[in-house]
HTML snippet that shows the backbone in 3Dmol.js (N, CA, C, O; Angstrom):
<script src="https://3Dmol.org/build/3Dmol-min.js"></script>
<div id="view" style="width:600px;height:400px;position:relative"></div>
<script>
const pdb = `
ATOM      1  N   UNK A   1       0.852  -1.169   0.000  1.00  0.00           N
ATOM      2  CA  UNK A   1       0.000   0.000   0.000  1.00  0.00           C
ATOM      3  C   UNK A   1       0.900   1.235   0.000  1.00  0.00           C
ATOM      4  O   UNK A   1       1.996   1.328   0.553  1.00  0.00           O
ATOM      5  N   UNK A   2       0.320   2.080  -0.644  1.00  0.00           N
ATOM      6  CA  UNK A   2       1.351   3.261  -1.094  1.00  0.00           C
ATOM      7  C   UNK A   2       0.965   4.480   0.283  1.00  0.00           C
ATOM      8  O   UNK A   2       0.013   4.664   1.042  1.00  0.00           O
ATOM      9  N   UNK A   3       2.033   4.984   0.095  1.00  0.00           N
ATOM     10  CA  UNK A   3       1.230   6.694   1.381  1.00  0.00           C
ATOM     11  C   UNK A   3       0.526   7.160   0.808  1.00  0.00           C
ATOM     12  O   UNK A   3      -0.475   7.119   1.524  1.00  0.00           O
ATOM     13  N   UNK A   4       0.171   7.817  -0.402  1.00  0.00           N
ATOM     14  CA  UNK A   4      -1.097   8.290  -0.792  1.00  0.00           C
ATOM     15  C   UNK A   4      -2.307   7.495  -0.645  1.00  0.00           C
ATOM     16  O   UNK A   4      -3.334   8.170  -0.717  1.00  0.00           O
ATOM     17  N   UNK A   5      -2.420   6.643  -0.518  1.00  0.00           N
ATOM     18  CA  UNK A   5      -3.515   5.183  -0.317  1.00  0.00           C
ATOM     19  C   UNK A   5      -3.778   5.602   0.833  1.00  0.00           C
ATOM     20  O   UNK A   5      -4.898   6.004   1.148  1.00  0.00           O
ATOM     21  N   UNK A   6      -2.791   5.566   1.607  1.00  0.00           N
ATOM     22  CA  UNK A   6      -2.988   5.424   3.370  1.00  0.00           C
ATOM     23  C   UNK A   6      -3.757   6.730   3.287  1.00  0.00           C
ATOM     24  O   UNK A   6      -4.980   6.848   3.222  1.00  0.00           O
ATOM     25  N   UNK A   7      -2.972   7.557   3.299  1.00  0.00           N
ATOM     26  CA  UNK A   7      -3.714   9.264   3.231  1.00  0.00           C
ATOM     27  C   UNK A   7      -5.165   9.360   2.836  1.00  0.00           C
ATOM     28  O   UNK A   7      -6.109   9.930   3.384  1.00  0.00           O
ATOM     29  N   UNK A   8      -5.071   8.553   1.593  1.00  0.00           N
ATOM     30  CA  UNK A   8      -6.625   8.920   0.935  1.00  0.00           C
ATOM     31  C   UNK A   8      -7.973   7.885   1.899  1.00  0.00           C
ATOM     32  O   UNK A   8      -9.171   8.159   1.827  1.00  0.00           O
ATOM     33  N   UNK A   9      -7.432   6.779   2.697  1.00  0.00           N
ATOM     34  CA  UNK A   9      -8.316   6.157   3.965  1.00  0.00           C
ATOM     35  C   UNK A   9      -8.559   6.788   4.871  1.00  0.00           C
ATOM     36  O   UNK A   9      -9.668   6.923   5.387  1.00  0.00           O
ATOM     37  N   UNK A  10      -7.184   7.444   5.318  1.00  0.00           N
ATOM     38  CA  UNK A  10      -7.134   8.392   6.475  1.00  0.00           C
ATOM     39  C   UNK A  10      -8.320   9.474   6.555  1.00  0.00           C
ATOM     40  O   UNK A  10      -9.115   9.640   7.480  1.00  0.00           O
ATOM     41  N   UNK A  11      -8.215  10.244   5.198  1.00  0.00           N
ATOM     42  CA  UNK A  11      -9.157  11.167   4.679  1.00  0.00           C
ATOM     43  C   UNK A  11     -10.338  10.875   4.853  1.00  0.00           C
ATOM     44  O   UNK A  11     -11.132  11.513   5.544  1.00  0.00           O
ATOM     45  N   UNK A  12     -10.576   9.794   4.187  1.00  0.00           N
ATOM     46  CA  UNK A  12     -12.033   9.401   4.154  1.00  0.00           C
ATOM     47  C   UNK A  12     -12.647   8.825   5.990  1.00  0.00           C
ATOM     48  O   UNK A  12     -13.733   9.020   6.534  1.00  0.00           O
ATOM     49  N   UNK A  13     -11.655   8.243   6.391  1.00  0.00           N
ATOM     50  CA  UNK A  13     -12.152   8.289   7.679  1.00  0.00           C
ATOM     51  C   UNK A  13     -12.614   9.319   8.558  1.00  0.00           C
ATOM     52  O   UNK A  13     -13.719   9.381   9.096  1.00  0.00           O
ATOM     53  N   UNK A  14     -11.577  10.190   8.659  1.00  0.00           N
ATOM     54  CA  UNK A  14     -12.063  11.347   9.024  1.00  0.00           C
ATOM     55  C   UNK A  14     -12.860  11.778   8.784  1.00  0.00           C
ATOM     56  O   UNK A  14     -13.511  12.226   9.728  1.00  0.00           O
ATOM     57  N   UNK A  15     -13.467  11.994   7.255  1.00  0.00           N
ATOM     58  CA  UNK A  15     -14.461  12.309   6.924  1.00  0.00           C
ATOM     59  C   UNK A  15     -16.139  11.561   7.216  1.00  0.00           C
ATOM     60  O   UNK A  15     -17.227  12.123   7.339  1.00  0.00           O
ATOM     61  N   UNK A  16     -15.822  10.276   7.253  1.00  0.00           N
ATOM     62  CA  UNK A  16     -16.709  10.142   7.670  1.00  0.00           C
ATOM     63  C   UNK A  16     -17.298  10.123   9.249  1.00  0.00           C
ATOM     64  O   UNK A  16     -18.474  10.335   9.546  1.00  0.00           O
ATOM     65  N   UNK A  17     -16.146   9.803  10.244  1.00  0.00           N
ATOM     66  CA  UNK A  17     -16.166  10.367  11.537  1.00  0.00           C
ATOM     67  C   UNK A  17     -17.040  12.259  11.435  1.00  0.00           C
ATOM     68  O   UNK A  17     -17.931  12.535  12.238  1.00  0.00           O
ATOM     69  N   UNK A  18     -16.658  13.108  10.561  1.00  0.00           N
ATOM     70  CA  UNK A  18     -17.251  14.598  11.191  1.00  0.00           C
ATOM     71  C   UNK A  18     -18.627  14.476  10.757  1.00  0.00           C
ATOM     72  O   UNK A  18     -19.584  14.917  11.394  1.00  0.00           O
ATOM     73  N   UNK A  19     -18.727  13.584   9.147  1.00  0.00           N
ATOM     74  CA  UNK A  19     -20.416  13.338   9.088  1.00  0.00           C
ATOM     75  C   UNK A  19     -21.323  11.915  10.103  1.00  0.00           C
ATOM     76  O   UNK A  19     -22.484  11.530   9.966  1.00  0.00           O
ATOM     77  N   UNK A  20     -20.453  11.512  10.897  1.00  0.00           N
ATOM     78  CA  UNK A  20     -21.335  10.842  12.118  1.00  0.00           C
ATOM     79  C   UNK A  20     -21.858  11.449  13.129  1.00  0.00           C
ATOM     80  O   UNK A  20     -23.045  11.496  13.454  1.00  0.00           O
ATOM     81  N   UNK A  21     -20.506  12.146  13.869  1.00  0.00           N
ATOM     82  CA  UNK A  21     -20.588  13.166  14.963  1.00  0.00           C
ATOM     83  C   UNK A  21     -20.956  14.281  14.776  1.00  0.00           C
ATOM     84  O   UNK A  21     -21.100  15.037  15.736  1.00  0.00           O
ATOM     85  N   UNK A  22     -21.205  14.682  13.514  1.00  0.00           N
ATOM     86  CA  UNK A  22     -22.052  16.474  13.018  1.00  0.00           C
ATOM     87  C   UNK A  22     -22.960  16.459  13.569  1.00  0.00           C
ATOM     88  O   UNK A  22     -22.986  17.095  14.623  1.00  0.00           O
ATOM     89  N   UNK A  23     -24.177  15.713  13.121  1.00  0.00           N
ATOM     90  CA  UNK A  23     -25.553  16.225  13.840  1.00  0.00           C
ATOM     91  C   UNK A  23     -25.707  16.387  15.011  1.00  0.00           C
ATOM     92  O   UNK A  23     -26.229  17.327  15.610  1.00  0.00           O
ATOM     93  N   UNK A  24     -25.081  15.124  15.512  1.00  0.00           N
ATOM     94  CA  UNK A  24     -25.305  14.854  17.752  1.00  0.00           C
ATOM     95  C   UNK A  24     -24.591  15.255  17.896  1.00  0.00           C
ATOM     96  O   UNK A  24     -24.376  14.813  19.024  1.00  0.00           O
ATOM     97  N   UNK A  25     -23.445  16.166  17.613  1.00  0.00           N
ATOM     98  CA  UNK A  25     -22.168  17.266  18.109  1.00  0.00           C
ATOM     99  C   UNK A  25     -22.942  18.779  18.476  1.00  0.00           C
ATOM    100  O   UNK A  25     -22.873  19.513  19.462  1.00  0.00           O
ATOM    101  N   UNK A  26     -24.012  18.896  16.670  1.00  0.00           N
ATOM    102  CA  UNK A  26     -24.879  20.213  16.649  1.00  0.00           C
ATOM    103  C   UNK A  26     -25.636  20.583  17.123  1.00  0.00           C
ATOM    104  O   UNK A  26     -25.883  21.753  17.413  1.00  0.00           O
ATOM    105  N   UNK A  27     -26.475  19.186  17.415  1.00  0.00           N
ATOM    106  CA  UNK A  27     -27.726  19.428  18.366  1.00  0.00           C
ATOM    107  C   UNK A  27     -27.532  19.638  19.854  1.00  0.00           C
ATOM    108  O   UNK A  27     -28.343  20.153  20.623  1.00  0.00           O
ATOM    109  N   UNK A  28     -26.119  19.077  20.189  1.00  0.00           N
ATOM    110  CA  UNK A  28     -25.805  18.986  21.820  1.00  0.00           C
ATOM    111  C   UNK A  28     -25.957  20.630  21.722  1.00  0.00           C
ATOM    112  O   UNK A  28     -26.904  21.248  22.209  1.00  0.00           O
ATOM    113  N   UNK A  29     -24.632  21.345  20.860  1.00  0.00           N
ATOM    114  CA  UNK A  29     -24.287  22.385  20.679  1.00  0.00           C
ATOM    115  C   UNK A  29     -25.623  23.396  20.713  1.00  0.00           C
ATOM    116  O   UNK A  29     -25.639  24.409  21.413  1.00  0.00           O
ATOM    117  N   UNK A  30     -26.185  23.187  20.285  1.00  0.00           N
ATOM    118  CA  UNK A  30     -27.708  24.379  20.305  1.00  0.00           C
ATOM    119  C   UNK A  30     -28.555  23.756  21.522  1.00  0.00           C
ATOM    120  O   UNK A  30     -29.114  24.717  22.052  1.00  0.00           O
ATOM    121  N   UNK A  31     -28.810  22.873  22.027  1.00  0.00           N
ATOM    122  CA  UNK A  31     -29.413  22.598  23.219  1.00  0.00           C
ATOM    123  C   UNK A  31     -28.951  23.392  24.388  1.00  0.00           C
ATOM    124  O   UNK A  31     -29.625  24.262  24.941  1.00  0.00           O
ATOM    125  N   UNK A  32     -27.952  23.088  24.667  1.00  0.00           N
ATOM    126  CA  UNK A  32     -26.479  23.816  25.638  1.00  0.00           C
ATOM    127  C   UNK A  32     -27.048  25.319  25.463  1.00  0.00           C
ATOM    128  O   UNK A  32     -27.853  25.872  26.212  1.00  0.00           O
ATOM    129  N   UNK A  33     -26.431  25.863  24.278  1.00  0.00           N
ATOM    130  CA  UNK A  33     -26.542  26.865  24.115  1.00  0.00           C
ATOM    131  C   UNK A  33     -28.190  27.872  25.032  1.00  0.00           C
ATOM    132  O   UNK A  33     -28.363  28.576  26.027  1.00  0.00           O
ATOM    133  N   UNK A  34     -29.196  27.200  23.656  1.00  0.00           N
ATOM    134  CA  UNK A  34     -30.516  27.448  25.140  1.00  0.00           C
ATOM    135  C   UNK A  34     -30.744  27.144  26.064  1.00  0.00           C
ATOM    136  O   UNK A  34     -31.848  27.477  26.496  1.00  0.00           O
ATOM    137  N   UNK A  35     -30.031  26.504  26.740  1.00  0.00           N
ATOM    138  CA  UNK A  35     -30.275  25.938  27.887  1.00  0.00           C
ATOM    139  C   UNK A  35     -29.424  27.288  29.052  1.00  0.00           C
ATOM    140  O   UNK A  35     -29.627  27.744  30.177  1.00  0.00           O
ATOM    141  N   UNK A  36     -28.450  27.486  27.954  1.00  0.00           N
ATOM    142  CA  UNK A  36     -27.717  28.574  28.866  1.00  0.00           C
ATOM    143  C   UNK A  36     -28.223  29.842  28.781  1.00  0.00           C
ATOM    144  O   UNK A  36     -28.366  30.504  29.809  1.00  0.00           O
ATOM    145  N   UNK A  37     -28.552  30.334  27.571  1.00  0.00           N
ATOM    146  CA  UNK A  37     -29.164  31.219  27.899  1.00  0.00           C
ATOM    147  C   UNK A  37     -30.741  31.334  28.355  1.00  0.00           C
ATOM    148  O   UNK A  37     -31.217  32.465  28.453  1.00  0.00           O
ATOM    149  N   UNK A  38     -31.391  30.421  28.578  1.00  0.00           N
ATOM    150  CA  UNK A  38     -32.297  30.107  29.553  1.00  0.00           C
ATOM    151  C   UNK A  38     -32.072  30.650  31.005  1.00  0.00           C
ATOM    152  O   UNK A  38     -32.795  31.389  31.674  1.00  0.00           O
ATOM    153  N   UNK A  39     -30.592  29.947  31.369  1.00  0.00           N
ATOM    154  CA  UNK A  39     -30.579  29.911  32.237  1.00  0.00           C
ATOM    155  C   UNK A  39     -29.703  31.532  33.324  1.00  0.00           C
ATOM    156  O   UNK A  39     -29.602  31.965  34.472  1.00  0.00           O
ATOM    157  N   UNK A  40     -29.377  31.767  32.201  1.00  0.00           N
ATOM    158  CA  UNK A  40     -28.883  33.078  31.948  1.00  0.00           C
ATOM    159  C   UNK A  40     -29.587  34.440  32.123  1.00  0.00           C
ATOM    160  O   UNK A  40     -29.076  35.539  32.336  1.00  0.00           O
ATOM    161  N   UNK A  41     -31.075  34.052  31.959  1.00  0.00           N
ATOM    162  CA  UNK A  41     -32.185  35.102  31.860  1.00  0.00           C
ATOM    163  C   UNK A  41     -33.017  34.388  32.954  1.00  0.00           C
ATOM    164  O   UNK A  41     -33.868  35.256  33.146  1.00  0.00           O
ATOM    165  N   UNK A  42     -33.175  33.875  33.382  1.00  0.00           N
ATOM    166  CA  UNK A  42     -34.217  33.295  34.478  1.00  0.00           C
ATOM    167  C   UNK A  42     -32.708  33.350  35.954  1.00  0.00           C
ATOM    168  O   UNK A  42     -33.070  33.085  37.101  1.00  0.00           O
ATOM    169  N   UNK A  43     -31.923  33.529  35.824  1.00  0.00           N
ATOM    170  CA  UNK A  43     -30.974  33.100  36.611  1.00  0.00           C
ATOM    171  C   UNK A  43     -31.303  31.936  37.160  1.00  0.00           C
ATOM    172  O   UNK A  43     -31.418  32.144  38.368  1.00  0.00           O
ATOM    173  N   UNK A  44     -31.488  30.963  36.946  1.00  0.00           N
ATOM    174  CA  UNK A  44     -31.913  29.527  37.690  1.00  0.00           C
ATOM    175  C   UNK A  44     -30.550  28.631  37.512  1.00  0.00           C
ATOM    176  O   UNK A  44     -30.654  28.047  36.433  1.00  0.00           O
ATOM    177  N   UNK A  45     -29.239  28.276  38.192  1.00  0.00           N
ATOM    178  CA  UNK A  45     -28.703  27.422  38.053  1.00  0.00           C
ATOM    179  C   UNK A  45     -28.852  26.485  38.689  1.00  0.00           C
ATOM    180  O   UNK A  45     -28.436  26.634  39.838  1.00  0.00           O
ATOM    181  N   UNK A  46     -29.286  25.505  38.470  1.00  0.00           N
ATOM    182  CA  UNK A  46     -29.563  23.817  38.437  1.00  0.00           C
ATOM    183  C   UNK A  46     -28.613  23.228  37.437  1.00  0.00           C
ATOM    184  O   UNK A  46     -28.497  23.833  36.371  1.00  0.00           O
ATOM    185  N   UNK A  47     -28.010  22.280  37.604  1.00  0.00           N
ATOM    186  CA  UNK A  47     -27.011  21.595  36.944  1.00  0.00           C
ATOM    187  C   UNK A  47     -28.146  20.474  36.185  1.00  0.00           C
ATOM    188  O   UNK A  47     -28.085  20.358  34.961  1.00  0.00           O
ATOM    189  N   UNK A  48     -28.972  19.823  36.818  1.00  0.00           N
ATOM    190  CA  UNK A  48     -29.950  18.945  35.865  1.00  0.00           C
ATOM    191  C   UNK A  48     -30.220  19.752  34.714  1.00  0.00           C
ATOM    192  O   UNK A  48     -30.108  19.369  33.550  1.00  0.00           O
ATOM    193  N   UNK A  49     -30.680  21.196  35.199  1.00  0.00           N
ATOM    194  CA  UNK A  49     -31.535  21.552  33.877  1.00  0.00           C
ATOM    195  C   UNK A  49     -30.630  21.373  32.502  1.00  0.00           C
ATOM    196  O   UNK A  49     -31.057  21.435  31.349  1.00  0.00           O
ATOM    197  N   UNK A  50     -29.140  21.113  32.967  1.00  0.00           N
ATOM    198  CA  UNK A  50     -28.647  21.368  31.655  1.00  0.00           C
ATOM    199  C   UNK A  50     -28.845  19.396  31.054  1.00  0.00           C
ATOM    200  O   UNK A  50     -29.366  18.923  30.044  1.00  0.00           O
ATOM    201  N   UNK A  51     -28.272  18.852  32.037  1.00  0.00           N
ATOM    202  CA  UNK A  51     -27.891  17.476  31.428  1.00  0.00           C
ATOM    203  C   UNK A  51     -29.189  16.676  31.031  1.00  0.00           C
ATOM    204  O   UNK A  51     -29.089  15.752  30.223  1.00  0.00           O
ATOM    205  N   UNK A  52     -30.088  16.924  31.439  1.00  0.00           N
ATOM    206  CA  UNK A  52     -31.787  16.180  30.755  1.00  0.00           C
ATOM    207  C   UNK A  52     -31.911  16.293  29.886  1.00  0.00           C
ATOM    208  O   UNK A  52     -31.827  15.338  29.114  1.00  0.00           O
ATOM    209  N   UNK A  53     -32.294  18.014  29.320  1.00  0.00           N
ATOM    210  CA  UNK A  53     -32.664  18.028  27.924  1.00  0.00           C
ATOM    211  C   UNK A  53     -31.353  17.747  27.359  1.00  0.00           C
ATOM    212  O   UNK A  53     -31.379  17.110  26.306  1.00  0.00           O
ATOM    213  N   UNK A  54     -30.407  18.020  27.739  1.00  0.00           N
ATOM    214  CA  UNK A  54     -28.923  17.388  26.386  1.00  0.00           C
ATOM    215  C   UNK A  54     -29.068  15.953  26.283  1.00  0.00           C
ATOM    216  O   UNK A  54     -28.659  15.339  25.297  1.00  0.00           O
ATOM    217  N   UNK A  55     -29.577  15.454  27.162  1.00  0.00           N
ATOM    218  CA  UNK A  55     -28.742  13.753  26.770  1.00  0.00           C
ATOM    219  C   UNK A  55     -30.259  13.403  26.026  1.00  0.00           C
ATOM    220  O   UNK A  55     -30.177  12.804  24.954  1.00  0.00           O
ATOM    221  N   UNK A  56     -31.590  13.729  26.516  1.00  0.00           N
ATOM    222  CA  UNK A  56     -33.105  13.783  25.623  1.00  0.00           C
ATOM    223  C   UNK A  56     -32.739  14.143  24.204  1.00  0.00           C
ATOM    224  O   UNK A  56     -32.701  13.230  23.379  1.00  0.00           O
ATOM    225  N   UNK A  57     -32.507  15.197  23.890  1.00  0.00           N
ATOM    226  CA  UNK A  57     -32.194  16.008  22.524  1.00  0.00           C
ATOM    227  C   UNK A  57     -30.928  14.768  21.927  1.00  0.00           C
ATOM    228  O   UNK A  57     -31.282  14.209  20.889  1.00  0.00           O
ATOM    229  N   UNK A  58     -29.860  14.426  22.358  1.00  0.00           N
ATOM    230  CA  UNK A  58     -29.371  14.036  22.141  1.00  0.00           C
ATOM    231  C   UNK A  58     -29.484  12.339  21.312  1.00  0.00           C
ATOM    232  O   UNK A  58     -28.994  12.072  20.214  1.00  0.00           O
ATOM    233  N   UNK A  59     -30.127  11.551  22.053  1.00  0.00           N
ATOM    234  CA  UNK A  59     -30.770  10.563  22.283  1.00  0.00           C
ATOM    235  C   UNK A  59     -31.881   9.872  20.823  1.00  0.00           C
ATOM    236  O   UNK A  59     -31.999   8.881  20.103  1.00  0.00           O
ATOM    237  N   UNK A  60     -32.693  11.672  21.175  1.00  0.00           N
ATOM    238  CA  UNK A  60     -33.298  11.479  20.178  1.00  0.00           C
ATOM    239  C   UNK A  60     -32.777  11.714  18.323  1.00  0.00           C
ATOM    240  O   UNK A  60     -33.342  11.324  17.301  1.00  0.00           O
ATOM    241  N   UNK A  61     -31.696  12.382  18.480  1.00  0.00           N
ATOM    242  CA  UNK A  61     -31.037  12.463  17.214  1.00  0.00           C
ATOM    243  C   UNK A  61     -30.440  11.529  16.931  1.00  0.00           C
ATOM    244  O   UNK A  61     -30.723  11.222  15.773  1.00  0.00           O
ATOM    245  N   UNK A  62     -29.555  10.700  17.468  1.00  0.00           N
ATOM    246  CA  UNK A  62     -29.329   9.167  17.557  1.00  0.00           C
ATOM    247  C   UNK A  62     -29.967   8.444  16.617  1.00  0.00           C
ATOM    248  O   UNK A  62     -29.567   7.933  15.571  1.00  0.00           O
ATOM    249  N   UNK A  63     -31.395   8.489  17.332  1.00  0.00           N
ATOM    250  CA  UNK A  63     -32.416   7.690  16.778  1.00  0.00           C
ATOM    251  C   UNK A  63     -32.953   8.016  15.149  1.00  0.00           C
ATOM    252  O   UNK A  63     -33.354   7.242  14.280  1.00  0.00           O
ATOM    253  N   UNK A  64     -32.782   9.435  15.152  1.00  0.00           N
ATOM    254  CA  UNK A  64     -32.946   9.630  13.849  1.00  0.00           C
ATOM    255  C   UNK A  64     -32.519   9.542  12.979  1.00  0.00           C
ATOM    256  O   UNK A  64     -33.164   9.431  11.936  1.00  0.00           O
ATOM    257  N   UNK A  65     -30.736   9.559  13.073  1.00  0.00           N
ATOM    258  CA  UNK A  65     -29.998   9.262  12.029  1.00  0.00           C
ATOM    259  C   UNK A  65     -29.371   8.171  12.019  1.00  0.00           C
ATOM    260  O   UNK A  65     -28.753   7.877  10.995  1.00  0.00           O
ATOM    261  N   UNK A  66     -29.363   7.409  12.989  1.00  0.00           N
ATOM    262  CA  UNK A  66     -28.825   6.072  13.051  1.00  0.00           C
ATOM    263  C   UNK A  66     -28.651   5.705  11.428  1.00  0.00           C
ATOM    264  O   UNK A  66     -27.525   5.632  10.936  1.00  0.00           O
ATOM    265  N   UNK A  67     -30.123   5.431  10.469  1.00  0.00           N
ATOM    266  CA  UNK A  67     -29.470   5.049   9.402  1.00  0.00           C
ATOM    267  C   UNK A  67     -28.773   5.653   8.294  1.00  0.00           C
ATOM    268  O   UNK A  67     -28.542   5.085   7.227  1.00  0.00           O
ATOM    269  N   UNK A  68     -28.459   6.794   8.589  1.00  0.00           N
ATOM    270  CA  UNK A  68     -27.434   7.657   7.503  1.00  0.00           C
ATOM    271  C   UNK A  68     -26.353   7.411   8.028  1.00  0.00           C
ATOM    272  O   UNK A  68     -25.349   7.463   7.318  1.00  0.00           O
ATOM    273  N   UNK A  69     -26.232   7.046   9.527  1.00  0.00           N
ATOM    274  CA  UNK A  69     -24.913   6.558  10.182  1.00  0.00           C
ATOM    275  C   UNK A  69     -24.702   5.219   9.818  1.00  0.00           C
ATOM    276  O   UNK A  69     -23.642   5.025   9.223  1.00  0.00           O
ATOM    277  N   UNK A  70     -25.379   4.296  10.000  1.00  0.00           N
ATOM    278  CA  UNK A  70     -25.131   3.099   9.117  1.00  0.00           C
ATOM    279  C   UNK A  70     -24.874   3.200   8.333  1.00  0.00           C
ATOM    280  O   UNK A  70     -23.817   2.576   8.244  1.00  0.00           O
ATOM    281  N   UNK A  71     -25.243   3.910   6.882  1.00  0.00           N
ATOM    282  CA  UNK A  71     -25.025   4.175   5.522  1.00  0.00           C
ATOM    283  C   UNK A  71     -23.922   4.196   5.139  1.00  0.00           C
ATOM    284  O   UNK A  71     -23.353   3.505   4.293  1.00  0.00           O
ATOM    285  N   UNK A  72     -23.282   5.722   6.314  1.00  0.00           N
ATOM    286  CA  UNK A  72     -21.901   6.323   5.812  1.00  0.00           C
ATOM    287  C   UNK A  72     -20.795   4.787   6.723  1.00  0.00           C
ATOM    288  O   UNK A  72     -19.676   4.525   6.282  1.00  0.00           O
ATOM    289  N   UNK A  73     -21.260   4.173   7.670  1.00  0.00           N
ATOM    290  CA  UNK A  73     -20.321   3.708   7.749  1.00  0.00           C
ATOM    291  C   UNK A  73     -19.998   2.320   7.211  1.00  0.00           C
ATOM    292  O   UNK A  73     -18.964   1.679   7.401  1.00  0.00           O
ATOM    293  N   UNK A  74     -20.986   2.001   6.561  1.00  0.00           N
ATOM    294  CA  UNK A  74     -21.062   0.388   5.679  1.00  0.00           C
ATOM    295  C   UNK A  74     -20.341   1.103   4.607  1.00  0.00           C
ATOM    296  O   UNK A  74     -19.283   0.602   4.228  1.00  0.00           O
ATOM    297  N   UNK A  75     -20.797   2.320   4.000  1.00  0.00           N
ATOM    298  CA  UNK A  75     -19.858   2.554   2.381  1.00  0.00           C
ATOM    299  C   UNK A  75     -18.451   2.467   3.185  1.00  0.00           C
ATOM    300  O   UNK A  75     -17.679   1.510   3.132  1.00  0.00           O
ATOM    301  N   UNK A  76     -18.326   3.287   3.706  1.00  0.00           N
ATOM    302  CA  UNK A  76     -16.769   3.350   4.420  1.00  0.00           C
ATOM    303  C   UNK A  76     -16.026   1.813   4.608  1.00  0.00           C
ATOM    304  O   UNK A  76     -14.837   1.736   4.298  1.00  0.00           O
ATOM    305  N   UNK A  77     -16.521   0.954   4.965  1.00  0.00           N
ATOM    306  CA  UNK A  77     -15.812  -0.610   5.339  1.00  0.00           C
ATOM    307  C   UNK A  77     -16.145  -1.202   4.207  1.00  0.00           C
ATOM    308  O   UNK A  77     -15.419  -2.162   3.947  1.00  0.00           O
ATOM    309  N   UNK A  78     -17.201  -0.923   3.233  1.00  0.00           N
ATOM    310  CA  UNK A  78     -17.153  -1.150   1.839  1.00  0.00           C
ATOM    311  C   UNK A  78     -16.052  -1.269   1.035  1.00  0.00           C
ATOM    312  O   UNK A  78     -15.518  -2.147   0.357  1.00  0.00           O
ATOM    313  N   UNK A  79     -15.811   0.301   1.417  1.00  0.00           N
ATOM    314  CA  UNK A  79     -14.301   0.638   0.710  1.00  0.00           C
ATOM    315  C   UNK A  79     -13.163  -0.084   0.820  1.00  0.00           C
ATOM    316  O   UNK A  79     -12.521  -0.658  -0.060  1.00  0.00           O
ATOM    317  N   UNK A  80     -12.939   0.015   2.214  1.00  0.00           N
ATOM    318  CA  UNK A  80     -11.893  -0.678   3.044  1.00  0.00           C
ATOM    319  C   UNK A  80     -11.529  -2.015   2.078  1.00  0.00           C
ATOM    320  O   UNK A  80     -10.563  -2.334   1.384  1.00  0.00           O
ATOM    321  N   UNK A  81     -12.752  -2.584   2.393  1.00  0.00           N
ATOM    322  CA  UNK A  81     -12.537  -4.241   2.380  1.00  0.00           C
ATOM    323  C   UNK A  81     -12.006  -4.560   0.883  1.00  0.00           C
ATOM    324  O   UNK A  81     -11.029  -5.244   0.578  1.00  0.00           O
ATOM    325  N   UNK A  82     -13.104  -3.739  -0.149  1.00  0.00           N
ATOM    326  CA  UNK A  82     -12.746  -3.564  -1.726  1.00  0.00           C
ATOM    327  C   UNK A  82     -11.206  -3.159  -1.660  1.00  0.00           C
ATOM    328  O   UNK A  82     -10.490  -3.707  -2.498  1.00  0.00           O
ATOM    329  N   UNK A  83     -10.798  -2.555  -1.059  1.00  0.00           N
ATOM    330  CA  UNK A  83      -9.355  -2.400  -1.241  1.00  0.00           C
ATOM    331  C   UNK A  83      -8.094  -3.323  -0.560  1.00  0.00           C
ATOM    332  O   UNK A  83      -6.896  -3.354  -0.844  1.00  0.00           O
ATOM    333  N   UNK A  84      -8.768  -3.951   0.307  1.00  0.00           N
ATOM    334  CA  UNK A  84      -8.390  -5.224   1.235  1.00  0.00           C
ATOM    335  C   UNK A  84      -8.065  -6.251  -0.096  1.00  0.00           C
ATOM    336  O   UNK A  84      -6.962  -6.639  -0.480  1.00  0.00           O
ATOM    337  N   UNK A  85      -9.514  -6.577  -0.706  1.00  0.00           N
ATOM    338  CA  UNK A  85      -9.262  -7.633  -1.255  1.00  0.00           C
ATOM    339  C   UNK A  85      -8.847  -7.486  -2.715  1.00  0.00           C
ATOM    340  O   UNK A  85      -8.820  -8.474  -3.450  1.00  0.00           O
ATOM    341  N   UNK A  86      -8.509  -6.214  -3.164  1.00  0.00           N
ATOM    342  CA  UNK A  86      -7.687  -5.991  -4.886  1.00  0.00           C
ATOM    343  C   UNK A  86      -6.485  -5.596  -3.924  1.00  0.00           C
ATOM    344  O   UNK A  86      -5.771  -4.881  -4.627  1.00  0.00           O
ATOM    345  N   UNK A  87      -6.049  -5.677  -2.976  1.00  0.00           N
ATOM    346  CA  UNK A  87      -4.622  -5.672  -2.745  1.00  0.00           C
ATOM    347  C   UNK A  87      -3.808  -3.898  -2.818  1.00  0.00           C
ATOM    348  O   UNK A  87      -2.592  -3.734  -2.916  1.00  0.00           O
ATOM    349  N   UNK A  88      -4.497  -3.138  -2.766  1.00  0.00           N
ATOM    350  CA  UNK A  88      -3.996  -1.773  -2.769  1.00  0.00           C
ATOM    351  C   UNK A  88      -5.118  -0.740  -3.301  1.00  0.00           C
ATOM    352  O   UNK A  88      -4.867   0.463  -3.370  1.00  0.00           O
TER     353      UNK A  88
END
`;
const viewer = $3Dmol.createViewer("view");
viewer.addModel(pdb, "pdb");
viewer.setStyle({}, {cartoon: {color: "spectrum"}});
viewer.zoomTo();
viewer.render();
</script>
């Protein structure tokens, strides 16, 4: 296997790692966010209020994309293996 080979797996891994973790990275990210400034304007600090709705919100995006996450990661070991078994 050549370094550009390696590189161009590497790549694609990565890549598909930021389109797994994008959505449930984004949604944590904007939950948080209102949650803080919720909490910011009501002054109410409670430490639950933050971790319920994040890991809820969270949870539920999971569920939603699970199969675009399957998708991207079957093409991905797709690849792999196709290149496993032509040898480079």
């Amino acid at each position: 296997m050549t370094g550009p080979a390696v590189l161009d797996i590497a790549r694609e891994g990565i890549w598909a790692m930021i389109l797994i973790g994008g959505p449930v990275m984004g949604v944590g990210l904007v939950v948080g966010v209102v949650i803080a400034l919720f909490q910011a304007l009501t002054q109410i600090q409670e430490q639950t209020l933050v971790f319920v709705p994040k890991i809820l919100a969270i949870f539920i995006t999971m569920l939603l994309t699970l199969p675009f996450m399957g998708a991207v990661l079957g093409g991905y070991m797709n690849r792999i293996v196709d290149m496993i078994m032509i040898g480079g």
